[in-house]
N, C-alpha and C positions, 0 to 999 in steps of 0.2 A: 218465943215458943214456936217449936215447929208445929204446925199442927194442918191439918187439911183447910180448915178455914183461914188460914194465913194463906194457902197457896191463893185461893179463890180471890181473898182483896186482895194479893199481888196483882192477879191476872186483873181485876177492874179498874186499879189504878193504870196500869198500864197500858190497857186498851183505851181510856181517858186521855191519858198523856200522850200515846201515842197517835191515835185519832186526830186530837187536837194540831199535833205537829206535822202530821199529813194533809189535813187542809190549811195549813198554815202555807205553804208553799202554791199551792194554787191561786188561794183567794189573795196572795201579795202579788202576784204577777198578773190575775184581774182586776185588781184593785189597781194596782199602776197602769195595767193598761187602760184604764176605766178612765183615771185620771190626768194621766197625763197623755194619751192618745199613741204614742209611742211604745210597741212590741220591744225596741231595742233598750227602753228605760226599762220595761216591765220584765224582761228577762235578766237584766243588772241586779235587780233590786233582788230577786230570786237566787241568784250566784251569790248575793253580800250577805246573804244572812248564812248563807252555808257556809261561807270560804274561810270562816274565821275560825269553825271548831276545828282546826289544824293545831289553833292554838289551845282554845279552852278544853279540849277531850284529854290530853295526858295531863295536862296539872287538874282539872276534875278528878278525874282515876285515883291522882294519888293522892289528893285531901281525903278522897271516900276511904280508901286503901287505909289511912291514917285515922278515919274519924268514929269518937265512941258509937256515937248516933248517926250512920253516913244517910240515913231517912228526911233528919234534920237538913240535911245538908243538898242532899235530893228538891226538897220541899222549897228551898231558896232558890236552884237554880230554876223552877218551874215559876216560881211567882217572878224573876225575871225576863227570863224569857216572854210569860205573857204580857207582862208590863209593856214590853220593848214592842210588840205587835201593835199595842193602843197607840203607844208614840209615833210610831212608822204612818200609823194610819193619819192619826192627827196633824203629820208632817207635809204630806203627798200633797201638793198644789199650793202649801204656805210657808216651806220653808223653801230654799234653794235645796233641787238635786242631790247633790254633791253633803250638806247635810244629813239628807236620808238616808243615803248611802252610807253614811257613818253610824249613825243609828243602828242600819239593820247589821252592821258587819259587828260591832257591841253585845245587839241582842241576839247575836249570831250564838257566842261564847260559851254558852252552858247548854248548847243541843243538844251535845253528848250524853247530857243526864234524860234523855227522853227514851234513851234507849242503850248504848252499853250501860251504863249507870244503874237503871233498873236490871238488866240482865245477870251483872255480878253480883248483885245482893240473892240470886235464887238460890245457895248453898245454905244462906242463916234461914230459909223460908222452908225448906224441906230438908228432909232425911236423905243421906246419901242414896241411899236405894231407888228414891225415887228422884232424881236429878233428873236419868234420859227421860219419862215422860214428861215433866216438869220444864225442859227444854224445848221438846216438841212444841210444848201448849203456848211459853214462852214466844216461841216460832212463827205463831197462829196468830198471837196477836197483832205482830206485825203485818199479817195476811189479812185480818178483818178492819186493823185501823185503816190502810191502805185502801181498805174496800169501801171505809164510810167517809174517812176524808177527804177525798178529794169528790164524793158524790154529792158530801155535803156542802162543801166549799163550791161546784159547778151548781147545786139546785139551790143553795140561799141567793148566787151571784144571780140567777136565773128571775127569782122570785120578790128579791128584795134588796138585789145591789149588791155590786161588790165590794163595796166598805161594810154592809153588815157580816161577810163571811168573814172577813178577818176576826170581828166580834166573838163570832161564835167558835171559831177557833182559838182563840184566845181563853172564851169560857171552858171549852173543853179541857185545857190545861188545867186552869184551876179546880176543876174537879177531883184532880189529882189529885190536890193539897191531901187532904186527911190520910189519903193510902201511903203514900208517901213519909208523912208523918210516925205512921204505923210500924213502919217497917223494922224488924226486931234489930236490938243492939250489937253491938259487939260484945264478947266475951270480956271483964274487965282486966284480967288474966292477960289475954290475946291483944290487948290494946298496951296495957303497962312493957311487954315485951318490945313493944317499936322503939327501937334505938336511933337508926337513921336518919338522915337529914332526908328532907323535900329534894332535894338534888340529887342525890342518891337513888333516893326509889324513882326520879325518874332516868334516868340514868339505865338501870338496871332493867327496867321495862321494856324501854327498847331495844336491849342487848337481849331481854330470851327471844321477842319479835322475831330478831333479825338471826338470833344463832339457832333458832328451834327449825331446823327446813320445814316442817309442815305448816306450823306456826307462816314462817314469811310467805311458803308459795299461797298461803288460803288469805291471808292480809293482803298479796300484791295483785291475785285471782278476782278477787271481792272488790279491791281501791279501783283498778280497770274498769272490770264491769260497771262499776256505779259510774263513769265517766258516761258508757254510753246511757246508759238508765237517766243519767241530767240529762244529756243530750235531747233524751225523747223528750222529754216531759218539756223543755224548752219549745219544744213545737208541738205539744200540744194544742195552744191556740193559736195556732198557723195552721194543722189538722181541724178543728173544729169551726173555724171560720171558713176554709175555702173546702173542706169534704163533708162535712157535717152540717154547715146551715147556721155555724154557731160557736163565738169563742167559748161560752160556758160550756158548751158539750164535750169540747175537747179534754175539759178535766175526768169528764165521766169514763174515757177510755183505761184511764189509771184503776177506775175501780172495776172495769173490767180484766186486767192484768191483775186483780187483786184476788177476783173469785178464781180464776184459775192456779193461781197458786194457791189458796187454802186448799185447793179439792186436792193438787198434786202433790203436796203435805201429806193429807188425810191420806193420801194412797200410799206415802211412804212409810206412813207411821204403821201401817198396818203387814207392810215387809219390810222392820228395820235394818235386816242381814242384806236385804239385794242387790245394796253396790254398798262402796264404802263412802263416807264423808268425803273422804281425798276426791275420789274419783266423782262424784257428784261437783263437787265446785266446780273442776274445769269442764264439763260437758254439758253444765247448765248454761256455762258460758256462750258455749257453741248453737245450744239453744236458741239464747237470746240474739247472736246475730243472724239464724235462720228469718228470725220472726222480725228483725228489722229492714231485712232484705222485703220480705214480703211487705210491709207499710209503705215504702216505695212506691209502690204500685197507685196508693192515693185513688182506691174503689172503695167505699165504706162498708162493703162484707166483708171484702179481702185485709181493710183496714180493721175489722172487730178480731177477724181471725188472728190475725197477725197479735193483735196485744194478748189475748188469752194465750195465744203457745208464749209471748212472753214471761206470761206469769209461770206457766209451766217450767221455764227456765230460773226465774228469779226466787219463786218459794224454797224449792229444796234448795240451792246455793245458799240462800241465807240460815235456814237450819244446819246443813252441813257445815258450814262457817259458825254457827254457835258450841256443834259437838267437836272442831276442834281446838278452838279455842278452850272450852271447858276442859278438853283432855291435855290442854298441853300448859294451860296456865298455872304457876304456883300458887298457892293459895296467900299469901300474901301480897303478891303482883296482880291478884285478881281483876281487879277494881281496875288499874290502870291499866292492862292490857284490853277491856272491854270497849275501857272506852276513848283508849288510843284507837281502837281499829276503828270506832264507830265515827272518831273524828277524821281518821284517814280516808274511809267512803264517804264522809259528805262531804270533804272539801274534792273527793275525787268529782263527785256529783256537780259542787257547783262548776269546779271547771269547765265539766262538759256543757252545763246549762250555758255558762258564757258564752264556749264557744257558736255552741249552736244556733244561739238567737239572733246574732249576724246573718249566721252563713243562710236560718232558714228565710229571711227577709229576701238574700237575692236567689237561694234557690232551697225551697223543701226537701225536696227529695234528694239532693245531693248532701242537706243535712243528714237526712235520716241513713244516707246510703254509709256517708262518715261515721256514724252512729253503730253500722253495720260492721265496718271495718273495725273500730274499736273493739266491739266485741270477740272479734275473732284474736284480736291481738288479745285481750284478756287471760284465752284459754292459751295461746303457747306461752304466755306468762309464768302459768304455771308449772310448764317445765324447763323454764328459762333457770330454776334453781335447782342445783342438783338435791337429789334426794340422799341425804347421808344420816342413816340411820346412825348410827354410832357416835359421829358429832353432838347429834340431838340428845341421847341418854346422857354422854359428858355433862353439856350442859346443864341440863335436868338436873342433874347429881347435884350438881355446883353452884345450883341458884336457891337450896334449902338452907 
């Protein structure tokens, strides 16, 4: 049933879900630094658990895309995932490396569903009408989980060890479970109509991707960017230990990039004519490398400053990148386009996280300056694909 109270446990579970997979990322890479004394293990381990939804984010998409109950199916990949945290954790100083590492890249697999996953299912959750605010809010959560998880995973590591934030990140996924659970069915009509093979739908998903121009340039705009976003975040405790006084504090920077995107949200929500989606992805782009230029600098005013204009760059990007998406997905391709893209940014993320954990051990600031540069490459990405309107309506026509 659509109903307003459906929007509402959408948005909790997902602020749950997502929360929890926002400090999941910090307190793995405390946690290994914790344990195994090594920045360069603890930035690895961060890169394995992302690099894999390369894989698991389109064949996710398309079981959802496929499944009566894609809620049920939701609800698995979250009790995996947090499982795979406990294990990682249990692992870090008794198994060999090199194990762990396979661990996280496993539990890596179904991340997609902590976020495109929940994003596709908002059309069975509301009324057409109400989609664009319902996207907004959608938008937000990623703004407020961003904002508690990594503050939460930096002040439990702070307070009580970095092996207990993994915990509690872990808990926070399972919270999930029931909203998740909840989430309305498919039409049984809508479901009896899927003829197509697994292969097929994916297949096809990547073909509107890549033949929708708006579609590819806001997926290739978005994959960029997340390369420098790992980047950072991989020096965040290089930032917090040598400007801060602290590697736990360097996660708190992230929830600082996180209030300033909910606010730069809130401001667009309230002029949603002022720019368009298009023209918002790649200029938040430019944003974001303003504001890495400025982390450079390695002053810890100039260092706060610098993450909120980030966030001012990375809120609207990622709303913009869900209205177009919404506008240009078929409703049957839904599901796997969501969370194809969402596997495409983290495994863009973890690369960047790899690279950077090296480079920021022999020099920070030439990380972050790299970090810098990426971003700028992000936004001419965007017009690295010509804009052909009329290709795009073809297609459109031809993928009902």
């Amino acid at each position: 049933m659509k109903t307003r109270y459906s929007l509402r446990v959408y948005l909790v579970g997902a602020v749950a879900a997502r929360a929890g997979d926002e400090a999941s990322g910090p307190a793995l890479m405390l946690a290994g630094f914790a344990l195994t004394g090594s920045t360069t293990d603890a930035s690895s381990l961060l890169a394995s658990i992302t690099i894999s939804a390369a894989v698991g984010g389109p064949v996710l998409g398309t079981l959802l895309d496929r499944a009566r109950r894609p809620g049920r199916l939701l609800a698995g990949a979250l009790v995996v995932y947090a499982a795979g945290l406990g294990v990682i954790l249990a692992g870090l100083g008794h198994l060999p490396f090199a194990v762990t590492i396979l661990i996280a890249v496993l539990t890596g697999m179904p991340a997609p569903a902590l976020s495109g996953g929940w994003t596709a299912q908002l059309p069975r959750v509301v009324p057409d009408d109400g989609l664009p605010r319902a996207n907004m809010l959608d938008a937000m959560t990623y703004g407020a989980a961003s904002l508690a998880g990594p503050a939460l995973a930096g002040g439990t590591a702070e307070l009580l060890g970095a092996p207990t934030a993994v915990v509690v990140s872990a808990g926070l996924i399972g919270l999930a479970l029931p909203t998740a659970l909840m989430l309305p069915a498919r039409p049984v009509r809508e479901h009896a109509l899927r003829k197509t093979s697994v292969v097929s739908d994916l297949v096809a998903g990547f073909r509107v991707i890549v033949r929708r121009p708006p579609l590819a340039r806001a997926t290739l705009t978005s994959v960029v960017s997340c390369v420098a976003q790992g980047m950072l975040t991989a020096c965040t405790v290089f930032l917090g230990e040598h400007v801060l006084g602290g590697a736990g504090r360097g996660t708190m920077l992230l929830s600082c990039a996180a209030v300033s995107a909910l606010v730069a949200n809130a401001v667009l929500a309230r002029f949603p004519h002022l720019l368009s989606p298009d023209t918002i992805i790649w200029a938040s782009a430019l944003v974001q490398a303003a504001a890495l230029v400025l982390a450079t600098s390695e002053q810890p005013l100039l260092l706060v400053v610098a993450v909120l204009a980030l966030g001012i760059g990375e809120g609207p990007q990622l709303a913009a990148l869900f209205a177009v998406r919404h506008r240009e997905a078929p409703e049957h391709l839904r599901g796997q386009i969501f969370t194809t893209g969402a596997s495409l940014k983290i495994t863009g993320f973890a690369l960047g996280a790899a690279v950077a954990g090296p480079i920021a051990t022999w020099s920070l600031r030439g990380a972050l300056a790299l970090a810098a540069s990426v971003a700028v490459l992000a936004a001419l990405a965007f017009f690295a694909i010509p804009s052909t309107a009329d290709n795009s309506s073809e297609d459109r026509a031809t993928s009902h």
